[in-house]
VOBA-1610 file (N, C-alpha, C; in pm, whole numbers, padded with zeros to 5 digits, always signed):
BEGIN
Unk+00082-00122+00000Unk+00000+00000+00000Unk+00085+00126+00000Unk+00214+00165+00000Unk+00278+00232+00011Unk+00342+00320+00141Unk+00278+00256+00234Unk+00306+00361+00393Unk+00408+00270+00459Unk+00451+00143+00394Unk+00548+00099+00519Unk+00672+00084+00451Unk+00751+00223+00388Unk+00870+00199+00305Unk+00957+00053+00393Unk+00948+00101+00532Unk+01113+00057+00558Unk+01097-00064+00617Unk+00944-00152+00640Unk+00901-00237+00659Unk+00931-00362+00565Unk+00905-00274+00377Unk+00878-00324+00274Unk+01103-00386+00279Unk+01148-00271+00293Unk+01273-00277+00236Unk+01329-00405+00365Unk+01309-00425+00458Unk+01359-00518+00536Unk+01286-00652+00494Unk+01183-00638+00493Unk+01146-00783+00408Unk+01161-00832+00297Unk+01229-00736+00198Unk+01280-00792+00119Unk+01435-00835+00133Unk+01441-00770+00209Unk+01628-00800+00262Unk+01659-00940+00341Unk+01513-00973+00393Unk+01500-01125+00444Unk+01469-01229+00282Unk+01427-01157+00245Unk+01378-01253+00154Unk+01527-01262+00036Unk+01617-01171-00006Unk+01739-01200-00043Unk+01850-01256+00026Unk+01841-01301+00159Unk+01934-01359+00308Unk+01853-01504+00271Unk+01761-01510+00175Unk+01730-01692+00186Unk+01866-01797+00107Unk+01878-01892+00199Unk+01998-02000+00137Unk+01949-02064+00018Unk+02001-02072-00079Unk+01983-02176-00171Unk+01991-02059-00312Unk+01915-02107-00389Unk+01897-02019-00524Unk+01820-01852-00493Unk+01890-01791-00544Unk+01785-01640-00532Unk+01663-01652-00586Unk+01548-01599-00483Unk+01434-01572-00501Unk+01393-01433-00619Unk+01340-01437-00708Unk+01300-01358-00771Unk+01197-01282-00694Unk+01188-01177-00674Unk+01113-01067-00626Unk+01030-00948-00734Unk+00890-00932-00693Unk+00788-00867-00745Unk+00706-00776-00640Unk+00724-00675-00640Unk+00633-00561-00506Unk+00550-00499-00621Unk+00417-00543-00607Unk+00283-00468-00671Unk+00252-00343-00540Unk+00210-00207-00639Unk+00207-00151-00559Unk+00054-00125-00644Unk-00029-00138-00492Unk-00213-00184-00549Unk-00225-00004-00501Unk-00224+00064-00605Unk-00270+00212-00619Unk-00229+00298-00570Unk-00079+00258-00602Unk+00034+00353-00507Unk+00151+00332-00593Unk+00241+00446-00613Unk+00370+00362-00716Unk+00452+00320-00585Unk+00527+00243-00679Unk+00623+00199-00577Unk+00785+00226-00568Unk+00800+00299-00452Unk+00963+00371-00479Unk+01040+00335-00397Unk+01149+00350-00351Unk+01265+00317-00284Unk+01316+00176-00238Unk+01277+00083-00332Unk+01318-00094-00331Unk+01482-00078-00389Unk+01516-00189-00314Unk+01677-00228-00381Unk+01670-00227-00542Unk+01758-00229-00599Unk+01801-00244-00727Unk+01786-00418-00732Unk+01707-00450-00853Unk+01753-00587-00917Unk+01544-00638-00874Unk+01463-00520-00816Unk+01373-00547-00727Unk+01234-00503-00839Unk+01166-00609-00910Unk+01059-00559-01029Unk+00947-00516-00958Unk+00902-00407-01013Unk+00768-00356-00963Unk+00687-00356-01046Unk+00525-00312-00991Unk+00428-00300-01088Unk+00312-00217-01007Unk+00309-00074-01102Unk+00259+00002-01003Unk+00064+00031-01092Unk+00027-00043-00986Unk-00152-00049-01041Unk-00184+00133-01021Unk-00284+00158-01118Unk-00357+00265-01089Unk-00482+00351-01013Unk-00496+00176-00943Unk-00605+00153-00848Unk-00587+00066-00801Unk-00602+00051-00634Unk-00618-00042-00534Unk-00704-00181-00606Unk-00705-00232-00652Unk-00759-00363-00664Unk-00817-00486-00610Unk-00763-00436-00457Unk-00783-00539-00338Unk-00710-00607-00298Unk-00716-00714-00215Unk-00611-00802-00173Unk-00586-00867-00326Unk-00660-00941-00347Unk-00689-01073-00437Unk-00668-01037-00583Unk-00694-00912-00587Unk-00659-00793-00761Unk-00525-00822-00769Unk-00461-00708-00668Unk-00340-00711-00634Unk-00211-00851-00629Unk-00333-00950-00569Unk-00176-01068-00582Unk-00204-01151-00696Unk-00307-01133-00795Unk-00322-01128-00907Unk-00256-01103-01028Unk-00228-00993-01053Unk-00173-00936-01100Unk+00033-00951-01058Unk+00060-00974-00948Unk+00149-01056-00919Unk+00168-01157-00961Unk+00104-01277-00962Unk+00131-01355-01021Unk+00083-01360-01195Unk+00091-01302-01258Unk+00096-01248-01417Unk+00220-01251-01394Unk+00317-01185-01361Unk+00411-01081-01319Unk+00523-01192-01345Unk+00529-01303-01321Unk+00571-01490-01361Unk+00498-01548-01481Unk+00463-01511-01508Unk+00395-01547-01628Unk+00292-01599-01661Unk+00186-01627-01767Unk+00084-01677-01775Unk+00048-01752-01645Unk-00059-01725-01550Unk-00069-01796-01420Unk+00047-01839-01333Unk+00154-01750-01381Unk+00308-01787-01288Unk+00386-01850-01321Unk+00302-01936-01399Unk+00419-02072-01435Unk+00591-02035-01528Unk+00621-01942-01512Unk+00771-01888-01538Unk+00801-01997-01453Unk+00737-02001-01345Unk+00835-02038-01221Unk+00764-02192-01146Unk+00813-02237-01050Unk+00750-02327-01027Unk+00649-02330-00910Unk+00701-02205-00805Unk+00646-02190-00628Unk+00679-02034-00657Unk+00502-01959-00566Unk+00515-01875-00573Unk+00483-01837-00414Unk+00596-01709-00369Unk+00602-01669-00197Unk+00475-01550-00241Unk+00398-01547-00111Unk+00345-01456-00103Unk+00349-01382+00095Unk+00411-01288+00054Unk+00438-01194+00164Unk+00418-01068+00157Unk+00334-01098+00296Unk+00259-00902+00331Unk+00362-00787+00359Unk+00379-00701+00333Unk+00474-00610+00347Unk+00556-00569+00443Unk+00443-00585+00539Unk+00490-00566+00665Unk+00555-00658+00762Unk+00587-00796+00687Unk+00630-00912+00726Unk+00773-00911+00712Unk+00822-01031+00782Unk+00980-01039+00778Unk+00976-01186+00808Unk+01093-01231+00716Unk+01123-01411+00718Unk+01255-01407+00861Unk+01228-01401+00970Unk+01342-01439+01008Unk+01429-01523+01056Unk+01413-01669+00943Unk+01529-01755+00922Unk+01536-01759+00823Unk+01653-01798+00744Unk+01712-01807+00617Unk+01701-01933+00543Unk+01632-02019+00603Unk+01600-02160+00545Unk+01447-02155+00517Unk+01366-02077+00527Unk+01205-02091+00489Unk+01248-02118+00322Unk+01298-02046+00233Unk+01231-02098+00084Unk+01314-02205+00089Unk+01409-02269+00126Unk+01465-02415+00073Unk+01395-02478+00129Unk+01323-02497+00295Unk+01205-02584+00337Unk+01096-02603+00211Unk+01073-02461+00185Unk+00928-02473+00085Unk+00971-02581-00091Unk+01098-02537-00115Unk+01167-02633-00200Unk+01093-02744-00200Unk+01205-02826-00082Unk+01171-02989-00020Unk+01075-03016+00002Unk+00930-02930+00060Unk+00818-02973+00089Unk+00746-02988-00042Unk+00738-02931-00143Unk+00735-02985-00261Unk+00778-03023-00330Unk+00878-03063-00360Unk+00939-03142-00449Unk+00948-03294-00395Unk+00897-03331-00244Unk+00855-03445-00121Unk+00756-03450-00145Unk+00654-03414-00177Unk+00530-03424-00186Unk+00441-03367-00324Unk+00439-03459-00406Unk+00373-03426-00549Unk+00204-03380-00521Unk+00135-03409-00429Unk+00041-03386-00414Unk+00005-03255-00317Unk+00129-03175-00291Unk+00123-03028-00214Unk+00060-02922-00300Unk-00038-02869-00288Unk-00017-02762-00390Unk-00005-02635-00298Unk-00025-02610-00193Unk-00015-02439-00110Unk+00017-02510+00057Unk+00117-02406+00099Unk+00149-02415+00236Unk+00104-02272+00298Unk+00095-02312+00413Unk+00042-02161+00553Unk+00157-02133+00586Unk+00234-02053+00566Unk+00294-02008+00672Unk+00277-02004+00882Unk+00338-02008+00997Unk+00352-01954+01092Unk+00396-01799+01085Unk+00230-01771+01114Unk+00308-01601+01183Unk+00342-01550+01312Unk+00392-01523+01350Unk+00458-01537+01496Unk+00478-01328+01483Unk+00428-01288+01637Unk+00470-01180+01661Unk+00622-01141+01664Unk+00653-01027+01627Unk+00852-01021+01615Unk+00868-00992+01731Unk+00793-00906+01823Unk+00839-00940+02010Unk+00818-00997+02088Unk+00676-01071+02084Unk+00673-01158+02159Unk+00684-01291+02098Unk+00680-01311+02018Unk+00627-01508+01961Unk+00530-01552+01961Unk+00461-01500+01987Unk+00291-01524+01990Unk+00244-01557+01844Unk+00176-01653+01822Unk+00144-01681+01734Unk-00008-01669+01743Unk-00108-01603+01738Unk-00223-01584+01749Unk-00330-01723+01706Unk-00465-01709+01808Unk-00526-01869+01755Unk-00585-01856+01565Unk-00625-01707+01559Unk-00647-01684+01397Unk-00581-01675+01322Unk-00466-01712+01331Unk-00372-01770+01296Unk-00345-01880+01233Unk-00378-01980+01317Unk-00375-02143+01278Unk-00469-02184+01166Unk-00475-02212+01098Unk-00617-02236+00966Unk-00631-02364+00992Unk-00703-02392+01119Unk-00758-02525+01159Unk-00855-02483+01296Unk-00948-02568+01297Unk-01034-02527+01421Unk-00972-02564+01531Unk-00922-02679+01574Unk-00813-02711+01673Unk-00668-02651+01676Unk-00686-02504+01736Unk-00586-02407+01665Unk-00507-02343+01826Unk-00516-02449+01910Unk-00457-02434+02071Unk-00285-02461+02064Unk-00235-02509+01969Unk-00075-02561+01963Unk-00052-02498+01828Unk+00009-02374+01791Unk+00048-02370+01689Unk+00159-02414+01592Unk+00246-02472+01711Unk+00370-02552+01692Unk+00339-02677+01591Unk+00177-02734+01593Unk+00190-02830+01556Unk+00168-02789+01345Unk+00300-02860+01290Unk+00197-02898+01192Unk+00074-02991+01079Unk+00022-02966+01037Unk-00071-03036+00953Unk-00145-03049+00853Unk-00185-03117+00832Unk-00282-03081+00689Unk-00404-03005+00703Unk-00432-02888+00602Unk-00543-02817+00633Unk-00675-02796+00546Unk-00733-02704+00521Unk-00806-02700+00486Unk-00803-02518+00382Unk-00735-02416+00454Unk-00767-02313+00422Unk-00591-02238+00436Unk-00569-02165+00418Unk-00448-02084+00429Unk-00462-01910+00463Unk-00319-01906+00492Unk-00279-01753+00543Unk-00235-01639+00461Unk-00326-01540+00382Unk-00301-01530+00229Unk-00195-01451+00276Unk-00123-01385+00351Unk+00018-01267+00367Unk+00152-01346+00379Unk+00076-01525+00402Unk+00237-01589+00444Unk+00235-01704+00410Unk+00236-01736+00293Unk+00189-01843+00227Unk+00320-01916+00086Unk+00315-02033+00070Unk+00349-02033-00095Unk+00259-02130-00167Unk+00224-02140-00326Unk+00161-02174-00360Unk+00271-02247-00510Unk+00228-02364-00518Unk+00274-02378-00617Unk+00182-02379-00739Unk+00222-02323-00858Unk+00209-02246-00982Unk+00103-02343-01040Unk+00162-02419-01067Unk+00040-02544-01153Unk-00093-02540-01058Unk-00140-02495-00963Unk-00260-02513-00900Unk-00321-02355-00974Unk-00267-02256-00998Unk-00329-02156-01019Unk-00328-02168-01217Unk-00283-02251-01241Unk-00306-02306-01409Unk-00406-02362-01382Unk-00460-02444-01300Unk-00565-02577-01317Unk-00646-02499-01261Unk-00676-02419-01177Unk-00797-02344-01118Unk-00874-02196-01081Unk-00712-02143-01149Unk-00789-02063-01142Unk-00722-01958-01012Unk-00704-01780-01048Unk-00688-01709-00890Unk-00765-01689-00827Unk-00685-01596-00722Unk-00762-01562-00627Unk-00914-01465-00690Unk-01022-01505-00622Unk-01163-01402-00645Unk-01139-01239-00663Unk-01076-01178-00777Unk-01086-01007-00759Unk-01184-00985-00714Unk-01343-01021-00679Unk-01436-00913-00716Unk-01411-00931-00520Unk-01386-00976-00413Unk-01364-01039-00339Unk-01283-00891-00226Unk-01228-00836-00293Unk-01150-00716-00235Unk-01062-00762-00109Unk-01097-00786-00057Unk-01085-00842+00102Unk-01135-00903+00204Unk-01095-00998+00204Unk-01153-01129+00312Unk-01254-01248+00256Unk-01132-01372+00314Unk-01212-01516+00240Unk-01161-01565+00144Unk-01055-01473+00040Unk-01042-01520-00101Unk-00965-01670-00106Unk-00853-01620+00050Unk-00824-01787+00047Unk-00883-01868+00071Unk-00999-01851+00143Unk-01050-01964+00116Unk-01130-02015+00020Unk-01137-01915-00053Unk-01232-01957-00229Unk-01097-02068-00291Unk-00998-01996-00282Unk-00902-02052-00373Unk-00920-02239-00329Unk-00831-02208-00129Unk-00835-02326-00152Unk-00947-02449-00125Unk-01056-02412-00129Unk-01154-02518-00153Unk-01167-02555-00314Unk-01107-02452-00371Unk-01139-02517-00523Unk-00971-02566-00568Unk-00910-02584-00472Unk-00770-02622-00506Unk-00801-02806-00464Unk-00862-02823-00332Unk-00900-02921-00246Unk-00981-03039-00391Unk-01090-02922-00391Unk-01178-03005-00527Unk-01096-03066-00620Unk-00985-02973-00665Unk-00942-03074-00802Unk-00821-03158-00737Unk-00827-03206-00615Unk-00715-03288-00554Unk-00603-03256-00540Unk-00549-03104-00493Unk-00455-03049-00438Unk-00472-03112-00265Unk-00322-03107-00186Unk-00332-03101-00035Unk-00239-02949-00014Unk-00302-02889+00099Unk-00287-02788+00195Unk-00203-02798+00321Unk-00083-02740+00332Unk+00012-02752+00477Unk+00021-02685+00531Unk-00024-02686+00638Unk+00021-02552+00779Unk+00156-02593+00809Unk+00255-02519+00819Unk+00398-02552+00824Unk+00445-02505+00964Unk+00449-02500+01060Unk+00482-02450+01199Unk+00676-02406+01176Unk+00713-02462+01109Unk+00868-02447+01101Unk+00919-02343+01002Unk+00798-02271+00887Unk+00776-02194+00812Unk+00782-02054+00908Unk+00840-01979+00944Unk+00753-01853+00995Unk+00810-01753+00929Unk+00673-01658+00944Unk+00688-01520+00906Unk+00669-01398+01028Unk+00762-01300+01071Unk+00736-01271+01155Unk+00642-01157+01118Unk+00524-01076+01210Unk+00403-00987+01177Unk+00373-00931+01287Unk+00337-00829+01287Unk+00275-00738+01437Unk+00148-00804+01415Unk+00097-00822+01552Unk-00052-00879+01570Unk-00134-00755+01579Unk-00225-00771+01484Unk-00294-00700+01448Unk-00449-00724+01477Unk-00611-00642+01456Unk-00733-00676+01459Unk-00738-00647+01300Unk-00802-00752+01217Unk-00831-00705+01100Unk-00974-00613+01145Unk-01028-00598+01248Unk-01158-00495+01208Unk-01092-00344+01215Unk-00946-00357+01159Unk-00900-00228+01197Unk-00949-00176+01115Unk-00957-00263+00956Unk-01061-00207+00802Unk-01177-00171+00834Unk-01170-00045+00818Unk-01317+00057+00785Unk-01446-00077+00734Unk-01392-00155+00633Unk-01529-00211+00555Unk-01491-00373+00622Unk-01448-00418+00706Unk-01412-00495+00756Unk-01557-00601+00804Unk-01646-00553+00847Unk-01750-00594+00903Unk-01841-00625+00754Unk-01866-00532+00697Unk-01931-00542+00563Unk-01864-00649+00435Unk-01732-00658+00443Unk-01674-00753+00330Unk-01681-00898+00370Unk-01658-00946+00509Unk-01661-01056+00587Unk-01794-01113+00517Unk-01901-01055+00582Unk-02042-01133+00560Unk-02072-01091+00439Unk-02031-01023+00337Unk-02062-01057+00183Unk-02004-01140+00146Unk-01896-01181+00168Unk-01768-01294+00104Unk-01787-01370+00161Unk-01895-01408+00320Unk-01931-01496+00328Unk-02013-01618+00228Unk-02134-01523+00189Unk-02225-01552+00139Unk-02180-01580-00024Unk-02098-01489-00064Unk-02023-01549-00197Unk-01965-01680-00214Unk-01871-01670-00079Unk-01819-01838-00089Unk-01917-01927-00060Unk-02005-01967-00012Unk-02069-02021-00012Unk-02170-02046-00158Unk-02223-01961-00192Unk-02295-01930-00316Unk-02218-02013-00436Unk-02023-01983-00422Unk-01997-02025-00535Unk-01918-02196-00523Unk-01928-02209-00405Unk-01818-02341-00411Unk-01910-02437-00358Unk-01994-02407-00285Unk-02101-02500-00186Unk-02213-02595-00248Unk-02212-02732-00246Unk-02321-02808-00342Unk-02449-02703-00236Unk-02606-02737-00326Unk-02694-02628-00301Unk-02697-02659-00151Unk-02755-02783-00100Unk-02797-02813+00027Unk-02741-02737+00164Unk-02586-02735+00133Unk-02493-02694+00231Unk-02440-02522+00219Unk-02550-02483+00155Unk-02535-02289+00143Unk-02589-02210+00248Unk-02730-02273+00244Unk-02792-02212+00367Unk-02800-02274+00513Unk-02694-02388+00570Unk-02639-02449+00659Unk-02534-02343+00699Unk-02424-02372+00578Unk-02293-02261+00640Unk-02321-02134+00655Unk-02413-02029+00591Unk-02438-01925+00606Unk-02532-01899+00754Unk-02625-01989+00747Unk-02705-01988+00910Unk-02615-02044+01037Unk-02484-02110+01008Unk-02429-02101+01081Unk-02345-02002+01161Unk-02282-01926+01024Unk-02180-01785+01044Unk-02278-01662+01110Unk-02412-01685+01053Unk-02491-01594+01129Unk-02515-01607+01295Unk-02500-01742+01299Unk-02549-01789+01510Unk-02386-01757+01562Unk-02307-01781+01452Unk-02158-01722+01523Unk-02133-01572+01594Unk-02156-01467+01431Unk-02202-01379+01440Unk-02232-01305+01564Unk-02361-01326+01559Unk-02449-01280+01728Unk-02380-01347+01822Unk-02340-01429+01823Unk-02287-01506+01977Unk-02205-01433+01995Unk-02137-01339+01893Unk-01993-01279+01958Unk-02075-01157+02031Unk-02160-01082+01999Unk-02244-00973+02029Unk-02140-00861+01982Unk-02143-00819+01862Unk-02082-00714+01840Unk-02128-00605+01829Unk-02086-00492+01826Unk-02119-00339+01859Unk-02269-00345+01769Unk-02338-00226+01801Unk-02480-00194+01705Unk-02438-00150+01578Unk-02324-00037+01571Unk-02264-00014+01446Unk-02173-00150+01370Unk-02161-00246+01435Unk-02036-00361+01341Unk-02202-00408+01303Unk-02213-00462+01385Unk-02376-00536+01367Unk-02436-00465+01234Unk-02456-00357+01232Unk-02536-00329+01103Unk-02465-00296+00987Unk-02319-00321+00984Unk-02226-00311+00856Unk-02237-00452+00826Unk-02225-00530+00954Unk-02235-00714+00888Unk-02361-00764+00823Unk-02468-00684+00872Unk-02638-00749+00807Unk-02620-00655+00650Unk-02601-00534+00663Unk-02543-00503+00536Unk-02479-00579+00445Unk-02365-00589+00465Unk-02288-00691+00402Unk-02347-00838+00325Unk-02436-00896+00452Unk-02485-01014+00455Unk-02627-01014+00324Unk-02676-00906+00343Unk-02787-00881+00265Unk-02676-00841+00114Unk-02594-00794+00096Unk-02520-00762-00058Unk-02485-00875-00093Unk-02447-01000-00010Unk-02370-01101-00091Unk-02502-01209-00097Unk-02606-01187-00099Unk-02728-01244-00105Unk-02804-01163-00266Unk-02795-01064-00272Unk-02837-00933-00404Unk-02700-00886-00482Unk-02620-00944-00477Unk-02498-00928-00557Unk-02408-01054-00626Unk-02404-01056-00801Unk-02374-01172-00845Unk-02182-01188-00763Unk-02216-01323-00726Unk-02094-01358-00631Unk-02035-01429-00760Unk-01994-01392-00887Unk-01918-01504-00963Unk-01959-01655-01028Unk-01864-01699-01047Unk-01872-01832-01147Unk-01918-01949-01024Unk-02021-01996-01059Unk-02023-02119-00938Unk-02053-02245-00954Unk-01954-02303-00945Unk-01839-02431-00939Unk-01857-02536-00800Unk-01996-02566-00761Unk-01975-02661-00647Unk-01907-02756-00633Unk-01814-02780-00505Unk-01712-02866-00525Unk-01785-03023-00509Unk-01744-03141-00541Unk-01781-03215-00489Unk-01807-03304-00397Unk-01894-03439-00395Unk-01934-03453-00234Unk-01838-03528-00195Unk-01760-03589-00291Unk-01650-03639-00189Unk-01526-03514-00159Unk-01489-03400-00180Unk-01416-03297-00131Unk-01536-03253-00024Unk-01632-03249+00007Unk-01685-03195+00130Unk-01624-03339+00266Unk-01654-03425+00222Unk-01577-03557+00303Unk-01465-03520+00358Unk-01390-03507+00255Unk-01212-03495+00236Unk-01193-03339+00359Unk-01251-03293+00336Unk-01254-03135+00445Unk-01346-03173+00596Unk-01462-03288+00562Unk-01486-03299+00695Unk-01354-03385+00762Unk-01325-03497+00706Unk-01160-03641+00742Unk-01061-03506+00809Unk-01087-03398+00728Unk-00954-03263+00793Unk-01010-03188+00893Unk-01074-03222+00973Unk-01141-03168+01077Unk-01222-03037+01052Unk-01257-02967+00949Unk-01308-02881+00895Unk-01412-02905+00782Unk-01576-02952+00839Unk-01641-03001+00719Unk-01682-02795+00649Unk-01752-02848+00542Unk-01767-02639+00512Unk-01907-02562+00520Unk-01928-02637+00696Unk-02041-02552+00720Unk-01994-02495+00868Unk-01877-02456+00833Unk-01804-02343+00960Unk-01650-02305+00898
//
């Protein structure tokens, strides 16, 4: 976004301190140019914010037709920092070990304390973050993905702006028989943050609810997961003002075309319940 020059320039300075082959580096700057990166450092400066999902979009172009220049693509939030020097040769071995990997989670871990937050973990049993496992969903700021999954399926949701897109992606990664890794030995370090720090934060949640659902969900299991996120919802009791940006929201992604829809099938709803995450939560 352009406000964290010196954030941007240290994470990339982690990301050139990785052992093995140099990482090729790409900083999209989503409606902001982008200035003061090292030399040798490609940019691409959008003319409009695009969103999360626009934005790492257009990134991966940036590798070529759906990426595939390359074979694994890092995706890191700006404000992040790798600090060990063995994360991309792990991500190497974990795929090139496993033909059936297509995207890993990163560990984000606070840079002062170590805290690894429970929203964090992309698993409902999310009390040990140390542990890792197979998942269901990923961490779109700390992630890698390998390239051939975004040939076979497809990116991230633009219309999507913010919040959920990973999980559009990877349920339709799941469908065509990709597996998902939470990597605990992966970390990225990140200030812990509230995403309701976003102004539209409350409003994008429960539209992108209702989108993902709308577009990946066989019919039966649409208005299950959505009446579920709603009893979630209220149970948290949130403010009168969040409250009426979320029924907002909730009512747009109900009156607004949510995209191409692709229900996955009933044995990938199985395969996500066997992962402790069936997709009506």
């Amino acid at each position: 976004m352009g406000t964290r020059p010196d954030d941007l320039c240290a994470l990339i300075d982690s990301v050139r301190k990785q052992d093995g082959d140099p990482v090729d580096i790409v900083v999209v700057g989503n409606g902001t140019p982008v200035t003061g990166v090292p030399d040798g450092v490609r940019t691409v400066d959008l003319p409009e914010n695009l969103g999360i999902p626009g934005g790492r979009n257009v990134g991966i172009e940036a590798f070529g037709p759906a990426g595939t220049d390359v074979d694994v693509l890092l995706f890191l939030d700006d404000d992040g920092l790798l600090p060990n020097t063995d994360t991309a040769e792990l991500c190497r071995r974990a795929f090139e070990a496993d033909r059936e990997l297509g995207i890993i989670s990163f560990r984000i871990a606070d840079p002062e304390t170590g805290v690894t937050a429970r929203r964090h973990v992309p698993r409902l049993r999310a009390s040990d973050p140390m542990r890792s496992s197979r998942v269901t969903t990923f961490l779109g700021g700390a992630n890698a993905v390998r390239t051939k999954v975004f040939a076979e399926v497809g990116g991230l949701p633009d219309e999507f702006f913010y919040a959920h897109e990973e999980t559009d992606l990877a349920w339709r990664a799941l469908d065509a028989g990709w597996a998902i890794d939470y990597r605990a030995d992966m970390v990225l370090n990140h200030p812990t943050t509230s995403p309701a720090r976003h102004a539209t934060y409350h409003r994008m949640v429960a539209r992108n609810r209702v989108w993902l659902a709308r577009r990946n969900l066989p019919a039966p299991l649409v208005p299950v997961y959505v009446g579920v996120w709603l009893l979630l919802t209220l149970a948290r009791r949130p403010s009168g003002e969040a409250l009426k940006a979320w029924f907002g929201g909730f009512k747009e992604g109900w009156a607004t075309p949510a995209g191409p829809r692709r229900p996955m099938k009933w044995r990938t709803v199985w395969r996500l319940t066997r992962l402790g995450r069936p997709p009506v939560i």
